[in-house]
N, C-alpha and C positions, 0 to 999 in steps of 0.2 A: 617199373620195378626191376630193381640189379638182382640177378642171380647170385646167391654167398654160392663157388663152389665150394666142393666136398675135400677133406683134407686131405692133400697128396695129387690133387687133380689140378689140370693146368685151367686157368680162367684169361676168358677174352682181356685186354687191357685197356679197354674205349668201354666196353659195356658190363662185366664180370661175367659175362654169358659164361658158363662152363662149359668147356670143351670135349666131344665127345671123341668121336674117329681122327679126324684129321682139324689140324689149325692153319694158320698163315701167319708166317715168319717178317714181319714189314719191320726195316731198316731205320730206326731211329737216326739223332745226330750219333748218338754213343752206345747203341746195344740195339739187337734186334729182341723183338715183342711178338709174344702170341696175339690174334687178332680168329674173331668167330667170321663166318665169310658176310655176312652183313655189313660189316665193321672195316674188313678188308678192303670191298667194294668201294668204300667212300673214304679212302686211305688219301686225303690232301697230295701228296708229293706222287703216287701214282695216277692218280688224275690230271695231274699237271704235266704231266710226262704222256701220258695219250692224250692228251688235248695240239698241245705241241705236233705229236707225229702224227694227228689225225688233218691237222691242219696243212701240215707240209705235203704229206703224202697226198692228202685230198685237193689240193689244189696242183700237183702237181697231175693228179689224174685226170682233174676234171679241165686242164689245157688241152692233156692229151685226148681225152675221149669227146667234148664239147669243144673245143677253143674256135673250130674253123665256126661252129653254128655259133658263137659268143662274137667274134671276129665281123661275123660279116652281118651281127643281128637280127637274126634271123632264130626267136627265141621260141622252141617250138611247147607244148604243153608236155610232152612226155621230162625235159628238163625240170620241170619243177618238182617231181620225186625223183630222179635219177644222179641230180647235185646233191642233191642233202644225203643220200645211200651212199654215196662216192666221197663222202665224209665219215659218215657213219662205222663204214665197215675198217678203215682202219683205227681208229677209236676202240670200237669191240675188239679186235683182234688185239692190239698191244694190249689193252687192261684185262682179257682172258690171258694171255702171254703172261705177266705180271703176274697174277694171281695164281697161275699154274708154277713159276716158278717159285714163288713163296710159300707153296702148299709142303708141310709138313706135320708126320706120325706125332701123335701126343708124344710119346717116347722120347722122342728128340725134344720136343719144348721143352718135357720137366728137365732134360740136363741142359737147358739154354745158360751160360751165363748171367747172374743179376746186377 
């Protein structure tokens, strides 16, 4: 069920969540949009942008931090959670990054350009 917001109050634009304290500013082709952080999280084009840099960055870590034990095959059982973390954590940090620079005061949504 969509939230109707309240008249004069800014509403998510993926769910009608009403927004209370703080919203998320995500970049359209042509206008930036209020977003509830639920909404934000599963933002298509910020996803694809920490997928990317979780991938680059994570493979370039795990040459560095695994490559000699991948190299010489020599595949030990501690690698099997320490590759996927060495992925993970730059994943989390760009889409926290992301989402922290998107974070803005109701105030500012309701005079967003429409």
């Amino acid at each position: 069920m969509t939230a109707v917001p309240r008249q004069g109050s800014a509403a998510c634009e993926r769910c009608g969540r009403t927004l209370r304290n703080a919203t998320y500013e995500l970049r359209t082709t042509d206008r930036r949009v209020p977003y509830c952080l639920p909404c934000a999280m599963r933002f298509p084009p910020m996803l694809r942008r920490s997928l990317v840099v979780c991938l680059v960055v994570g493979t370039l870590l795990t040459a560095i931090n695994q490559g000699n034990f991948i190299l010489a095959g020599e595949f030990q059982a501690a690698m099997a959670w320490k590759i996927p973390m060495t992925y993970a954590v730059p994943f989390v940090v760009t889409t926290v990054g992301g989402l922290l620079n998107a974070r803005a005061q109701i105030s500012t949504v309701a005079e967003l350009p429409q």
